[in-house]
Biotite code that builds the C-alpha atoms (Angstrom):
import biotite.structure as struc

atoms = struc.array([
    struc.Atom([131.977, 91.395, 15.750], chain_id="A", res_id=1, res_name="UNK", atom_name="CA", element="C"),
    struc.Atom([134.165, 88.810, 16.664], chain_id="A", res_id=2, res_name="UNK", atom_name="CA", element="C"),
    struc.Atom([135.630, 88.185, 20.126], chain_id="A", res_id=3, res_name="UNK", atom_name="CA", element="C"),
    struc.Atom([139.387, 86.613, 20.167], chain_id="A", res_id=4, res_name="UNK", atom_name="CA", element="C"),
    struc.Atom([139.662, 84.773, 23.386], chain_id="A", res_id=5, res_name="UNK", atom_name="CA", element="C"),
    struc.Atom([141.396, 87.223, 25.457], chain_id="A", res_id=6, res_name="UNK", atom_name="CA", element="C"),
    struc.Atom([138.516, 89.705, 24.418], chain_id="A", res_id=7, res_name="UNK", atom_name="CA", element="C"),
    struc.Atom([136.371, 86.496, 25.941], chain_id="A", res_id=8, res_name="UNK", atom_name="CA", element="C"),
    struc.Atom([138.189, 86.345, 29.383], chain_id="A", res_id=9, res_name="UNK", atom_name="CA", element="C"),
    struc.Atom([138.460, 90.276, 30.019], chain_id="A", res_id=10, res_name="UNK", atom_name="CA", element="C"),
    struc.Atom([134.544, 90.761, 29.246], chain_id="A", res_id=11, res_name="UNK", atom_name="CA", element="C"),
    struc.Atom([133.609, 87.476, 31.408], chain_id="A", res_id=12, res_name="UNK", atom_name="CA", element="C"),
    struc.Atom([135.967, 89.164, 34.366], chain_id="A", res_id=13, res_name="UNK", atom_name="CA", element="C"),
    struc.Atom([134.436, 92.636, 33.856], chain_id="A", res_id=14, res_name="UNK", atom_name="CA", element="C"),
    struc.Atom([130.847, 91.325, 34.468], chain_id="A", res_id=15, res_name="UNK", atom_name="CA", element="C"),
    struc.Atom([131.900, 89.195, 37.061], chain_id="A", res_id=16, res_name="UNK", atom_name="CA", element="C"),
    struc.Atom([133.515, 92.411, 38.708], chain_id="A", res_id=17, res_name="UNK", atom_name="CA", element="C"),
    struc.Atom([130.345, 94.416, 37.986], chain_id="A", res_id=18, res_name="UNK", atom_name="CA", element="C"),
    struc.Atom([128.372, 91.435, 39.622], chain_id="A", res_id=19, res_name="UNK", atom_name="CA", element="C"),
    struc.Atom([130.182, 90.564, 43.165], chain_id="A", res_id=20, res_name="UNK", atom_name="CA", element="C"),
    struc.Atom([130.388, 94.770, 43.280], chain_id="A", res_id=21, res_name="UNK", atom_name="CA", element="C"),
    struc.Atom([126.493, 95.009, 43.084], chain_id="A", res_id=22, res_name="UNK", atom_name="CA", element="C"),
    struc.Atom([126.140, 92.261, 45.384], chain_id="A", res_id=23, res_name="UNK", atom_name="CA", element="C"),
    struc.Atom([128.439, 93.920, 47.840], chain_id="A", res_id=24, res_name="UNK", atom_name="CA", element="C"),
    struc.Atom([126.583, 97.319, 48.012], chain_id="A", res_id=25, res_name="UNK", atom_name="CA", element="C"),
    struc.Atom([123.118, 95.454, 48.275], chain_id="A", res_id=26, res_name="UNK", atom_name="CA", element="C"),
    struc.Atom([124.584, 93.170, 51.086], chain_id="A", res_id=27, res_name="UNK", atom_name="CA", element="C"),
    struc.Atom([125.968, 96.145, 53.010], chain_id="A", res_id=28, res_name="UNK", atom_name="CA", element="C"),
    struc.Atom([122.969, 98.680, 52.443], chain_id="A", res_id=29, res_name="UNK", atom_name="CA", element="C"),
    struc.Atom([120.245, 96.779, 53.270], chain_id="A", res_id=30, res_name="UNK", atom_name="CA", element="C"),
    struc.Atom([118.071, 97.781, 56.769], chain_id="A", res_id=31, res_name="UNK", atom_name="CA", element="C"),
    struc.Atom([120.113, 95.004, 59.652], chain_id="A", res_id=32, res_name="UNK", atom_name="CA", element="C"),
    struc.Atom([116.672, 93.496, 60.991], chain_id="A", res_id=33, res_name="UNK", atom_name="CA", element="C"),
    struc.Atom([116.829, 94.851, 64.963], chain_id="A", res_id=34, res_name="UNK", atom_name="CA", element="C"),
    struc.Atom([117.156, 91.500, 66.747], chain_id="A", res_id=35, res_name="UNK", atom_name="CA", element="C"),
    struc.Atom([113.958, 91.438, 69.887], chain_id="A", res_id=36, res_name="UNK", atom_name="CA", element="C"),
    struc.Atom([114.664, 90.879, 73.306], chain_id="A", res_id=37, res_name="UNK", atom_name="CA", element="C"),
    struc.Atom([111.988, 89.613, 75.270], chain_id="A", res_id=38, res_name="UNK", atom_name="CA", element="C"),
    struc.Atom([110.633, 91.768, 78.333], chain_id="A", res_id=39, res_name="UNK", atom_name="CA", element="C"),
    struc.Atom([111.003, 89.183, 80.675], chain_id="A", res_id=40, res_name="UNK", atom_name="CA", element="C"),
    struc.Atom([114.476, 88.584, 79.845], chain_id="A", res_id=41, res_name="UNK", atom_name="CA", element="C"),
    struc.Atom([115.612, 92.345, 80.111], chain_id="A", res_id=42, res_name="UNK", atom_name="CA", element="C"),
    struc.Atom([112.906, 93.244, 83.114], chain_id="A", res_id=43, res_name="UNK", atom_name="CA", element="C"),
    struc.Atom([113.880, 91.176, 86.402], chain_id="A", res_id=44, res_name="UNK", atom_name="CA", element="C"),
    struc.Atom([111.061, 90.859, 88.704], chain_id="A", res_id=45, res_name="UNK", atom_name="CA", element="C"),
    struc.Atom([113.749, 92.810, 91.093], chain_id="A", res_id=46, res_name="UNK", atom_name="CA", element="C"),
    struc.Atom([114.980, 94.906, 88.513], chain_id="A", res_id=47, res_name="UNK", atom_name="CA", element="C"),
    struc.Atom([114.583, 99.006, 89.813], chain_id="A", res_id=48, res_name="UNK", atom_name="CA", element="C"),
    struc.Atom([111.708, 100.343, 88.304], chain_id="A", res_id=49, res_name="UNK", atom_name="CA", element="C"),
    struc.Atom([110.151, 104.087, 87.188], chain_id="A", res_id=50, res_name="UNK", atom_name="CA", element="C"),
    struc.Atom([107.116, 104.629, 85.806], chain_id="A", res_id=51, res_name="UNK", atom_name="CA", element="C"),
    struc.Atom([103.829, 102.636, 84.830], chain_id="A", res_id=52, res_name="UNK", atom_name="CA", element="C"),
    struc.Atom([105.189, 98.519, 84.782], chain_id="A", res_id=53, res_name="UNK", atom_name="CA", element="C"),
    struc.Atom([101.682, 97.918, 82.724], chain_id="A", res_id=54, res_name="UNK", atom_name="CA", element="C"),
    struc.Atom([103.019, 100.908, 80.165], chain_id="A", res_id=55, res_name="UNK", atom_name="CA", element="C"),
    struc.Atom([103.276, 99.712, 76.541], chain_id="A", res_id=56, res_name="UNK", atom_name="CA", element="C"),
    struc.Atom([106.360, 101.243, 75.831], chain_id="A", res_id=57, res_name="UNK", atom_name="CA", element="C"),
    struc.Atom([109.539, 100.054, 78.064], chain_id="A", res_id=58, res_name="UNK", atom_name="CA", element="C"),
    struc.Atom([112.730, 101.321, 78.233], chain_id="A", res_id=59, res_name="UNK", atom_name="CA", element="C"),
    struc.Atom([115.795, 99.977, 79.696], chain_id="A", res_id=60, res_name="UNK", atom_name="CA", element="C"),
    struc.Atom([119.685, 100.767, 80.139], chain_id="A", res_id=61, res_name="UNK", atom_name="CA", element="C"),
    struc.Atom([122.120, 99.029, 81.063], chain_id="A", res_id=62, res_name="UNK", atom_name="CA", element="C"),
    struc.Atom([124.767, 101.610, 82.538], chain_id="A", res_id=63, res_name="UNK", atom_name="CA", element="C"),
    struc.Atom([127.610, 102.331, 84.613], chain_id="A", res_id=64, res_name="UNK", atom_name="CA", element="C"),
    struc.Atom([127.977, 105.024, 87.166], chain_id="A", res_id=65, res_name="UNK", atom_name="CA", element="C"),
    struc.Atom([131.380, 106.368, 86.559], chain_id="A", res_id=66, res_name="UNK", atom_name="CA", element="C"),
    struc.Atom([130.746, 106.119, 82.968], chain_id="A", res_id=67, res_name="UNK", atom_name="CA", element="C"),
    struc.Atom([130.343, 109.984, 81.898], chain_id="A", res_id=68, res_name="UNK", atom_name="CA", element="C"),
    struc.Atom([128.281, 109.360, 78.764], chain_id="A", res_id=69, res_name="UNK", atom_name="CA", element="C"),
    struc.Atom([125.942, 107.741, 81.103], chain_id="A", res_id=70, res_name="UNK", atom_name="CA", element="C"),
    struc.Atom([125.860, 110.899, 83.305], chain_id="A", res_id=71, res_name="UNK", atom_name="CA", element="C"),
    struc.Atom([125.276, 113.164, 80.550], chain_id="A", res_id=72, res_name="UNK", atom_name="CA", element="C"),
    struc.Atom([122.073, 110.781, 79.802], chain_id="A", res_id=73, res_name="UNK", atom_name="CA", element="C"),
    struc.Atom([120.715, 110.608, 83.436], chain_id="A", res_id=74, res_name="UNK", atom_name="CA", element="C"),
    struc.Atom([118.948, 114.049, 83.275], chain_id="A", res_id=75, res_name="UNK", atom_name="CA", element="C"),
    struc.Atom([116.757, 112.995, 79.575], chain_id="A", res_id=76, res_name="UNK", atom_name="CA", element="C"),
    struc.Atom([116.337, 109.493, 81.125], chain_id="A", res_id=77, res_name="UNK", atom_name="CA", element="C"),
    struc.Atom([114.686, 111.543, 84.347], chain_id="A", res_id=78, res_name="UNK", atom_name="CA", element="C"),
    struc.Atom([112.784, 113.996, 82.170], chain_id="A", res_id=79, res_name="UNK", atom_name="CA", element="C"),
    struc.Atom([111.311, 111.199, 80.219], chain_id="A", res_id=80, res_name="UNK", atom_name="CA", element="C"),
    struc.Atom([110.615, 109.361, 82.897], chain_id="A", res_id=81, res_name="UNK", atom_name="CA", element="C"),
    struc.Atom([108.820, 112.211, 84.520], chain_id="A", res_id=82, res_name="UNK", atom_name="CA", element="C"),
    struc.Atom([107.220, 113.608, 81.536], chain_id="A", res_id=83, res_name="UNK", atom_name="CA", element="C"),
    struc.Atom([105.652, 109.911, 80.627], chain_id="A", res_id=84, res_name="UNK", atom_name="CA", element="C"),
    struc.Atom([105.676, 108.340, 83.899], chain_id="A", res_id=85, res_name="UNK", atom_name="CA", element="C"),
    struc.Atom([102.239, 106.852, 83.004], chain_id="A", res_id=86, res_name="UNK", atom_name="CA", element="C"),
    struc.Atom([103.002, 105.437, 79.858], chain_id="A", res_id=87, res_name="UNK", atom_name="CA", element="C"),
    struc.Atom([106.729, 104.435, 79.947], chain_id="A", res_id=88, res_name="UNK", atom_name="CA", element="C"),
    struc.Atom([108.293, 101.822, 82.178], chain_id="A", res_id=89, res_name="UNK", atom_name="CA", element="C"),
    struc.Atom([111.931, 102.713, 82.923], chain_id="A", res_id=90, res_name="UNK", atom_name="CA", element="C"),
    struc.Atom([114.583, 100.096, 84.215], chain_id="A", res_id=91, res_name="UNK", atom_name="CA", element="C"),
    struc.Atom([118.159, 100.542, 85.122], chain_id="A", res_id=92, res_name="UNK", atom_name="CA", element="C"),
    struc.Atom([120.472, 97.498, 85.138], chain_id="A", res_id=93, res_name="UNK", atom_name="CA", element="C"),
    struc.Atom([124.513, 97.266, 86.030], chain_id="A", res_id=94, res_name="UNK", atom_name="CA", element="C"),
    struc.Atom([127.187, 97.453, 83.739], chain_id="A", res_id=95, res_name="UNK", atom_name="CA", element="C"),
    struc.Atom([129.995, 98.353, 85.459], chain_id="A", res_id=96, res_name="UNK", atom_name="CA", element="C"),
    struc.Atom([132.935, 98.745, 82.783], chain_id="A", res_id=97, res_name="UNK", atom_name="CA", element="C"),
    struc.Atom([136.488, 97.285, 83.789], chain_id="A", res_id=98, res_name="UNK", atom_name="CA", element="C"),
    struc.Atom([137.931, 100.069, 82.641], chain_id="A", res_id=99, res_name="UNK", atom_name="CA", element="C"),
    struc.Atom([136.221, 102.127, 85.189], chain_id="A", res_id=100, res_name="UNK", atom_name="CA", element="C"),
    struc.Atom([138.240, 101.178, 88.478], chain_id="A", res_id=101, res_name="UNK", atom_name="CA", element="C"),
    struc.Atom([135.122, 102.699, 90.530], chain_id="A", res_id=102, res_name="UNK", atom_name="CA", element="C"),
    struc.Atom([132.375, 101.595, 88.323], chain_id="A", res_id=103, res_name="UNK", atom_name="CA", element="C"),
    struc.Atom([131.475, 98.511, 90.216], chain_id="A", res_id=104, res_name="UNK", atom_name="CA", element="C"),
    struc.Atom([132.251, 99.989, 93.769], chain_id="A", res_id=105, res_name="UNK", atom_name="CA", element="C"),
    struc.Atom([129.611, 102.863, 92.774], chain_id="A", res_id=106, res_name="UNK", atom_name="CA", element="C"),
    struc.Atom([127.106, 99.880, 91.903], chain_id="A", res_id=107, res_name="UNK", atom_name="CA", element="C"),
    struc.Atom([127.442, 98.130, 94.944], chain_id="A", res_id=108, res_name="UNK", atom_name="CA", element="C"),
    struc.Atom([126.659, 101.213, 96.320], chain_id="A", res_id=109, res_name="UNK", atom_name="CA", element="C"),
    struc.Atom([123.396, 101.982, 94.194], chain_id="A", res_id=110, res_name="UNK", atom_name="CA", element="C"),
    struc.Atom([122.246, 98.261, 95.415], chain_id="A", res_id=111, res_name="UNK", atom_name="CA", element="C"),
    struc.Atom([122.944, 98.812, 99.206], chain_id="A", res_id=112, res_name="UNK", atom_name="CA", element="C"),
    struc.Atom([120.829, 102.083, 98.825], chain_id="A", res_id=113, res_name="UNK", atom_name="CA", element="C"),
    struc.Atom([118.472, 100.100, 97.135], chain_id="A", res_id=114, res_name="UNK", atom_name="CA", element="C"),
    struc.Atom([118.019, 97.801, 100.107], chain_id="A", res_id=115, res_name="UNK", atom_name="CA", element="C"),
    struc.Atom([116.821, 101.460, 102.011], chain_id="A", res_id=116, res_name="UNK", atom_name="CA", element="C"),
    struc.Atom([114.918, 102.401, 98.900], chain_id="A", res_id=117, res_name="UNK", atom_name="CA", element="C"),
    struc.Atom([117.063, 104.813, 98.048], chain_id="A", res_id=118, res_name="UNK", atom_name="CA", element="C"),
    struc.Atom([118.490, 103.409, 94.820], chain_id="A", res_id=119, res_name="UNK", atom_name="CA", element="C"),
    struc.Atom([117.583, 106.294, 92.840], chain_id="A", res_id=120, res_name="UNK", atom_name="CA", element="C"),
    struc.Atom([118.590, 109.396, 95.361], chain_id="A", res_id=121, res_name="UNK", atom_name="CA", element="C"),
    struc.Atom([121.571, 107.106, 95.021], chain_id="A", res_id=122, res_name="UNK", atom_name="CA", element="C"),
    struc.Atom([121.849, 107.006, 91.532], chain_id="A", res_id=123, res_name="UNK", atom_name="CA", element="C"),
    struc.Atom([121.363, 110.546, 91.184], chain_id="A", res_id=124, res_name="UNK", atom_name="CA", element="C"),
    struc.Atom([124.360, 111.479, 93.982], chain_id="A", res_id=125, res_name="UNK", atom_name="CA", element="C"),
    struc.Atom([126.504, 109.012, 91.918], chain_id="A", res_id=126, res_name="UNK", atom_name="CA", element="C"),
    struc.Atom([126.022, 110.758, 88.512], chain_id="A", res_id=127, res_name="UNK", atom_name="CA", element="C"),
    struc.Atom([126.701, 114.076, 89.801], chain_id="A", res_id=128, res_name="UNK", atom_name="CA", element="C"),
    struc.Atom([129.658, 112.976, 91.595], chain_id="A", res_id=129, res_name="UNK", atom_name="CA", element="C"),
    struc.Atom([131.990, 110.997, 89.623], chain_id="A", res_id=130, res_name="UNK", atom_name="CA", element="C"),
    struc.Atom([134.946, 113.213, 89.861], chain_id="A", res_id=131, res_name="UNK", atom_name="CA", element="C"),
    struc.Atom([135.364, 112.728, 93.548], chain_id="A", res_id=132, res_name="UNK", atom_name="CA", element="C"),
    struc.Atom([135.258, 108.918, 92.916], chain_id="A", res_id=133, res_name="UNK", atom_name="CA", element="C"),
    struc.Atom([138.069, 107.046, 95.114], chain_id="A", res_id=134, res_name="UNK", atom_name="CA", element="C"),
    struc.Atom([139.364, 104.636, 97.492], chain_id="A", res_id=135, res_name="UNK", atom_name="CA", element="C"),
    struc.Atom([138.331, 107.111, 100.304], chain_id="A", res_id=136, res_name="UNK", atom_name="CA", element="C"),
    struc.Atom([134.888, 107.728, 98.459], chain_id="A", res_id=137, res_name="UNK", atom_name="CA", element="C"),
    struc.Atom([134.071, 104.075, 98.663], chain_id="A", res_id=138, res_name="UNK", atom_name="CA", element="C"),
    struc.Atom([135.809, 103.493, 102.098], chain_id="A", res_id=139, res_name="UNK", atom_name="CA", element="C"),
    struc.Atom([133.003, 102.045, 104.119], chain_id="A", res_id=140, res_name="UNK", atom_name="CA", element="C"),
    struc.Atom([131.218, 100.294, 101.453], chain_id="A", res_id=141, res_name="UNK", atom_name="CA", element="C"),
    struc.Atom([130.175, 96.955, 103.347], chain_id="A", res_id=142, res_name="UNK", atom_name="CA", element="C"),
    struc.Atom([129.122, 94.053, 100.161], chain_id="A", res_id=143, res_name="UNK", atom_name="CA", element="C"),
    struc.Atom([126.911, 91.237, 100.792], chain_id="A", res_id=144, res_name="UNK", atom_name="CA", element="C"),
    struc.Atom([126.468, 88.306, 98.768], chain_id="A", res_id=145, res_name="UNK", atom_name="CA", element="C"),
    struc.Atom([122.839, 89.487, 97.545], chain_id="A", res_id=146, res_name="UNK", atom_name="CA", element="C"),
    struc.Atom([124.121, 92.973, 95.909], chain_id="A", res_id=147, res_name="UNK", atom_name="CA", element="C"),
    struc.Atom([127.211, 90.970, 94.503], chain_id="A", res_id=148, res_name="UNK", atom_name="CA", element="C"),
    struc.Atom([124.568, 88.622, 92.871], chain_id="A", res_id=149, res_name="UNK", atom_name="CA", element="C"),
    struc.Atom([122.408, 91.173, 91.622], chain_id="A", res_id=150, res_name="UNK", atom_name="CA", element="C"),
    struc.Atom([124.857, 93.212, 89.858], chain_id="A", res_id=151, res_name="UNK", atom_name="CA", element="C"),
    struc.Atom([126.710, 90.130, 88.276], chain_id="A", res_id=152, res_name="UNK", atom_name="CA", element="C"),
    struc.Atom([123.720, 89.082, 86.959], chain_id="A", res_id=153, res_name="UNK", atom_name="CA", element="C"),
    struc.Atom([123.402, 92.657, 85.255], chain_id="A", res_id=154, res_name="UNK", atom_name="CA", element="C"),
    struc.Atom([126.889, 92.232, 84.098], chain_id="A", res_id=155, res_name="UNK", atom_name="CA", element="C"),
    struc.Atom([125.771, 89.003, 82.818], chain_id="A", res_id=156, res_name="UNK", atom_name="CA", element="C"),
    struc.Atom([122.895, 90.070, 80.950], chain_id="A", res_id=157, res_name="UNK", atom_name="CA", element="C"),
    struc.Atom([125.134, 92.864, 79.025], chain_id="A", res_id=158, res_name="UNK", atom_name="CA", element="C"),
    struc.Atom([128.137, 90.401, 77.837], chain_id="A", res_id=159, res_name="UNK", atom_name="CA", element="C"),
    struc.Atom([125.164, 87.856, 77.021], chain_id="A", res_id=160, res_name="UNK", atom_name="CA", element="C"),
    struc.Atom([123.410, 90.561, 74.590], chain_id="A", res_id=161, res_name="UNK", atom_name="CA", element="C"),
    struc.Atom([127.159, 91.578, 73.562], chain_id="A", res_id=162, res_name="UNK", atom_name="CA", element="C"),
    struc.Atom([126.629, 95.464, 74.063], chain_id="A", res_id=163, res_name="UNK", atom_name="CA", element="C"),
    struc.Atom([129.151, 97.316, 72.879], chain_id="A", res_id=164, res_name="UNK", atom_name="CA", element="C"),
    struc.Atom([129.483, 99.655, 76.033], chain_id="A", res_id=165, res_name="UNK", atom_name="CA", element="C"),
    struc.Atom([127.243, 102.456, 78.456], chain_id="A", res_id=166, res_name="UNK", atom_name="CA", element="C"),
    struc.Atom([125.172, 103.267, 78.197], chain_id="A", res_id=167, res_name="UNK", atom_name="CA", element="C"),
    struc.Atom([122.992, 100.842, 75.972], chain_id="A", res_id=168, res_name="UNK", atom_name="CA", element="C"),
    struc.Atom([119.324, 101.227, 75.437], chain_id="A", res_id=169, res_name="UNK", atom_name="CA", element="C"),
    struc.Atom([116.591, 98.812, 74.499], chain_id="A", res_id=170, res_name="UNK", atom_name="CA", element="C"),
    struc.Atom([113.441, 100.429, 73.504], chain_id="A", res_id=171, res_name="UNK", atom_name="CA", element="C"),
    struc.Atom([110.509, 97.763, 73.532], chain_id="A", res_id=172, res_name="UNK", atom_name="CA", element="C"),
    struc.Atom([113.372, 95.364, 73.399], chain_id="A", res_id=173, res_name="UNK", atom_name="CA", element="C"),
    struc.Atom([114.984, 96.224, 70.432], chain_id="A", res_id=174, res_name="UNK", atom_name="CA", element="C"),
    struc.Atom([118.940, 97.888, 71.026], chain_id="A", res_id=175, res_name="UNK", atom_name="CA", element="C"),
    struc.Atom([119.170, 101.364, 69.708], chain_id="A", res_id=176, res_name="UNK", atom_name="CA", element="C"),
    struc.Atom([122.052, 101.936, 67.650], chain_id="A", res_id=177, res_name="UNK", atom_name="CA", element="C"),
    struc.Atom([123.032, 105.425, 66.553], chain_id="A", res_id=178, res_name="UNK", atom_name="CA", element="C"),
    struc.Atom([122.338, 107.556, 69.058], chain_id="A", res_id=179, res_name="UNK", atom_name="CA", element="C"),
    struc.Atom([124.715, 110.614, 69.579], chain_id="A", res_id=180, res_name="UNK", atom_name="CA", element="C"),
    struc.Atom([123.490, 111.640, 72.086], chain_id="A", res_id=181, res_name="UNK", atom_name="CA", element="C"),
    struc.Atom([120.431, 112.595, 74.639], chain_id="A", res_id=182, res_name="UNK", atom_name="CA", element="C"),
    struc.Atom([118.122, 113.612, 71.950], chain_id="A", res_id=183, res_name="UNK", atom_name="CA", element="C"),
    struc.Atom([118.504, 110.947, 69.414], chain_id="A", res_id=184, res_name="UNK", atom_name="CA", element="C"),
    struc.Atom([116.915, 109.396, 72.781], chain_id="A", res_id=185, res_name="UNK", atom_name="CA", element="C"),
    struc.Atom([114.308, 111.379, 73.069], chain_id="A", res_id=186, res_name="UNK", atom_name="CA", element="C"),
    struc.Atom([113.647, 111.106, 69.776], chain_id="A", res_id=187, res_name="UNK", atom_name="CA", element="C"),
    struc.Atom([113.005, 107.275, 69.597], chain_id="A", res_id=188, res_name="UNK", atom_name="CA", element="C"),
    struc.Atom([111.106, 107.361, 72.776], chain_id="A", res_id=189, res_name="UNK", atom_name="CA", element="C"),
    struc.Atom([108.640, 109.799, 71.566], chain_id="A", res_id=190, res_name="UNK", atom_name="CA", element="C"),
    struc.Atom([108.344, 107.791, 68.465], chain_id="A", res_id=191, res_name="UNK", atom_name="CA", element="C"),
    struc.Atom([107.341, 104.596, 70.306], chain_id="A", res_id=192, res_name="UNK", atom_name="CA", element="C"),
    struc.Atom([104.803, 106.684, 72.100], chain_id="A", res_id=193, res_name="UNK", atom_name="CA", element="C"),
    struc.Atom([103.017, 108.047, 69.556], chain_id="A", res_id=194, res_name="UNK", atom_name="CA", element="C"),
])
């Protein structure tokens, strides 16, 4: 068979077409390799703490108090936490959105607690109350320059790691994408245990 040269040019586009497709779909289906955060760099020496800090297996959130997706995770992050509280390490860190107008009011509030040892009665009064959030609500906070420092650095630490919003989970130090909700959590935690 003979090929004229327009024959020539539509058979040389074709498998060029069939070529940058196939590269396409193995580009875009591939596994994305989890990028590793190291413990120390997620764990603060003064981060707050549950569970065994020599477990294995270390979970930490970085979250937002008037953030209701967070709320609707606080109860499987405290049954996992009591459930395993010998072999996982738990740590909450900061990330007040700007979109929530109380968010960082409410985590100033967490970290004066804290200073009591009450962060996580706090945290737990906070959760369960974000529809009464407010000026009034917030009225006699009183902010020193340690909490203000503590939680920027949070806020730091999130925009430095780029999460896309609250909560945001690193298991072992790896971010986990895809969950939809409290028992996609669950899920990966009891993985990591096993």
């Amino acid at each position: 068979m003979k090929f004229t040269g327009e024959s020539k040019l539509f058979l040389g586009m074709l498998v060029a077409t069939f070529a940058i497709i196939g590269m396409a779909a193995w580009a875009f289906t591939r596994p994305e390799k989890p990028v590793s955060v190291s413990k120390e760099t997620l764990v603060p020496a003064d981060a707050h703490k549950k569970g065994n800090p020599d477990a294995a297996v270390y979970l930490v959130e970085f979250s937002d108090f008037q953030c209701p997706a967070c709320a609707a995770f606080a109860p499987t992050v405290q049954s996992l936490t009591d459930k395993y509280s010998d072999r996982l390490l738990f740590v909450y860190r900061h990330f007040p959105l700007p979109s929530h107008r109380f968010a960082l009011p409410a985590a100033y509030a967490a970290e004066e607690a804290g200073q009591q040892g009450k962060f996580w009665e706090t945290a737990d009064i906070l959760f369960e109350n974000q529809d009464k959030f407010s000026d009034e609500y917030f009225a006699d906070q009183r902010v020193d320059d340690a909490i203000k420092k503590r939680v920027d650095r949070d806020l730091e630490a999130a925009r430095a790691f780029n999460l896309p919003g609250t909560p945001s989970f690193f298991l072992n130090g790896v971010l986990l994408k895809n969950l939809y909700g409290p028992k996609d959590l669950v899920k990966a935690v009891e993985n990591a245990l096993q």
